[in-house]
N, C-alpha and C positions, 0 to 999 in steps of 0.2 A: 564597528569592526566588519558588521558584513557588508555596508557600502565600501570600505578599503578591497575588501576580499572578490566583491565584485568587480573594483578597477584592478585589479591583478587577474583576474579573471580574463577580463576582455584582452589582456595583452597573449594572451595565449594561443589567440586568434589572429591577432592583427603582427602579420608575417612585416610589415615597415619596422615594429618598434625594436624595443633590445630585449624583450620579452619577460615573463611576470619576475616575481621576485622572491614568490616564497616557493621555497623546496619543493612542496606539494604539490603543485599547479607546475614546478619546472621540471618534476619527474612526468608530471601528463603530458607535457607538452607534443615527445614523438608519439604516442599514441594519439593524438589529434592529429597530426600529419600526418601518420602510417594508414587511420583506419579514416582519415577524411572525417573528422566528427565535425559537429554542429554543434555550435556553440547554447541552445535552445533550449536542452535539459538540462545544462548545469547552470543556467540563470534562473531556470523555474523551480531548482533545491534552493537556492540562493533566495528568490524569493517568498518561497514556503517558508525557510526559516526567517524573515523579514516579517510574514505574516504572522507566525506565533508571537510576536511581540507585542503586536497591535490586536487581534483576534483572537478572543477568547469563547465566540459565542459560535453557532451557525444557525440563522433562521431558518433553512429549508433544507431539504436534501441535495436539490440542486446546488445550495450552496457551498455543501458538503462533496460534492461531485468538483466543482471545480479549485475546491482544496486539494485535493486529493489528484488534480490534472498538474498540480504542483510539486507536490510532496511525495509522490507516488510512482504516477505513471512515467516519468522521467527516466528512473532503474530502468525499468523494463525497454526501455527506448533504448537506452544506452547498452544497454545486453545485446539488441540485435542489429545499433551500429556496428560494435566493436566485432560482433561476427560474423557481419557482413549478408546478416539474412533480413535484413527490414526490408519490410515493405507496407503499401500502405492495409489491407488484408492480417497482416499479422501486428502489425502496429496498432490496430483495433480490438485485435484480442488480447495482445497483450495491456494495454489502457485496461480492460473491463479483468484481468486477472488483478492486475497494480493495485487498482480501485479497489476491489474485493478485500485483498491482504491489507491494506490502511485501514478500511472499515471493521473488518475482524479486529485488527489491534485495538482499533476504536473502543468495542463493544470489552475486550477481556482487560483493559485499562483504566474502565469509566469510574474507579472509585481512586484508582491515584492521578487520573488526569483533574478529577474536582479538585484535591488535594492540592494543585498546582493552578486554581482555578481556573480551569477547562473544561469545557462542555462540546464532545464532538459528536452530542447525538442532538439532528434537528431539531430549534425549538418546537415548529411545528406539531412535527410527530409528538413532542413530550406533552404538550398541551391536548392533542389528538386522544389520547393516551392515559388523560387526568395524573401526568409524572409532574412533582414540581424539584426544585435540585436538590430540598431539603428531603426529600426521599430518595435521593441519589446519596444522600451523606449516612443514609443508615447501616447500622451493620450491618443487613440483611435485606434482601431485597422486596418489595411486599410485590403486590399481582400485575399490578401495575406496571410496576419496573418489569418485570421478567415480561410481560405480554409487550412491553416496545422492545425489550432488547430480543425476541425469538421474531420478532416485525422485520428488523434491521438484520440478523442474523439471515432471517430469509432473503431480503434485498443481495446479501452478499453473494449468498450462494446461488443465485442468480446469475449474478455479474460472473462466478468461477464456473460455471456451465457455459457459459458465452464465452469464455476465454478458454475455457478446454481442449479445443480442438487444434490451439497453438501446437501444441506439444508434438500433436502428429505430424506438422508441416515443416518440422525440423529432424534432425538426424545426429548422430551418433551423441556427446557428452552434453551437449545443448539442449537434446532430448530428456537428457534424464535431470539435467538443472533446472528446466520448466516442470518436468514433473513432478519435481521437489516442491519448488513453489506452491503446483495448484494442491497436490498431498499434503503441505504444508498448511495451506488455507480449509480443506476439506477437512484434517485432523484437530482445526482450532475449533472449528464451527461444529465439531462433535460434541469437543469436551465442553463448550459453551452448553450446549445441549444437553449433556448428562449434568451438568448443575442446576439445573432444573432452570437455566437464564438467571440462575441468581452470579452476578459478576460482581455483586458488593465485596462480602469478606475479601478478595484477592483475584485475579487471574484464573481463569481456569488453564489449564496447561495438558498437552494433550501428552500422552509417554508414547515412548521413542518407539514400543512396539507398534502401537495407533498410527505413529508418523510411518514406521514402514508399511505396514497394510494401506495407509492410504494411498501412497506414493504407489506400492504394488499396483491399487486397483486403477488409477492414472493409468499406469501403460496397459494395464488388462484392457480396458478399455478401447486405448489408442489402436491395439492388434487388431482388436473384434471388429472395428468401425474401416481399419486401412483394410 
């Protein structure tokens, strides 16, 4: 299915044929012509889900980085094709925001991702770590687990301080859609954090006040620094 999905794909692009065939892809069509898109991000969601079929493991982070140049950073691409603010400067931070929000899901995931046998935390690290996956299946998470997932949880918020300064280099509704995002990444990696990094029993989930104060301090931020 998704090798069909990718040759209806490419027809979207290619301005000789009679053009794709399913709804989806023929309602995108003028938006690929209006806003000049590049065919590059939607073959790299196409291939992210081609790679969950096959890939269930990451040995490194780097591995996991360029998962995530897949499944990810794509959105954010296609956010600042479509309005017309790419460049390469903000194409960088946006990747290292992308990156961030995939890794966050990563982490507040990792007991229904086993569930579906998935493992999106480096082997590396877990072995680094003394995690093995049978201590990923318990109800609760022992020291171990919580000491790689506040490891990773820092890696993120990393990556969302690197991509922070998008927000400022954009203006009016675009402004506050990035700041959504990185508030959005800053509020997961809290509640990750007030659970002491235990993400077994379920998701930590941040509340919608959390989400606005974070969002808030996003632009606080962006004021202080412009």
């Amino acid at each position: 299915m998704l090798d069909a999905f990718e040759a209806d794909l490419r027809r979207v692009f290619d301005a000789s044929g009679d053009g794709p065939r399913h709804p989806i892809l023929r309602a995108l069509a003028p938006t690929v012509r209006r806003r000049s898109l590049t065919p590059e991000p939607f073959l790299g969601l196409v291939e992210a889900n081609r790679q969950d079929q096959l890939v269930r493991r990451y040995k490194t982070y780097d591995d996991l980085l360029a998962y995530c140049e897949l499944s990810a950073n794509p959105v954010g691409r296609l956010v600042l094709e479509i309005t017309g603010t790419a460049s390469p400067e903000r194409i960088r931070r946006s990747d290292a925001v992308c990156t961030a929000l995939q890794i966050v899901e990563h982490l507040q995931d990792v007991g229904e991702d086993l569930g579906r046998d998935r493992i999106y935390l480096p082997a590396d690290d877990m072995a680094r770590f003394h995690v093995g996956e049978a201590d990923l299946a318990a109800p609760s998470a022992n020291a171990s687990v919580r000491a790689l997932v506040a490891y990773e949880a820092e890696r993120a918020g990393c990556l969302l301080d690197e991509g922070t300064p998008l927000v400022g280099s954009v203006h009016g509704r675009l402004k506050l859609l990035l700041a959504g995002f990185v508030g959005g990444g800053r509020a997961a990696l809290t509640a990750v954090a007030a659970a002491g990094y235990d993400v077994l029993p379920g998701p930590p989930k941040p509340t919608k006040l959390s989400l606005l104060r974070a969002v808030g301090a996003v632009l606080r931020r962006d004021r202080r620094e412009g």
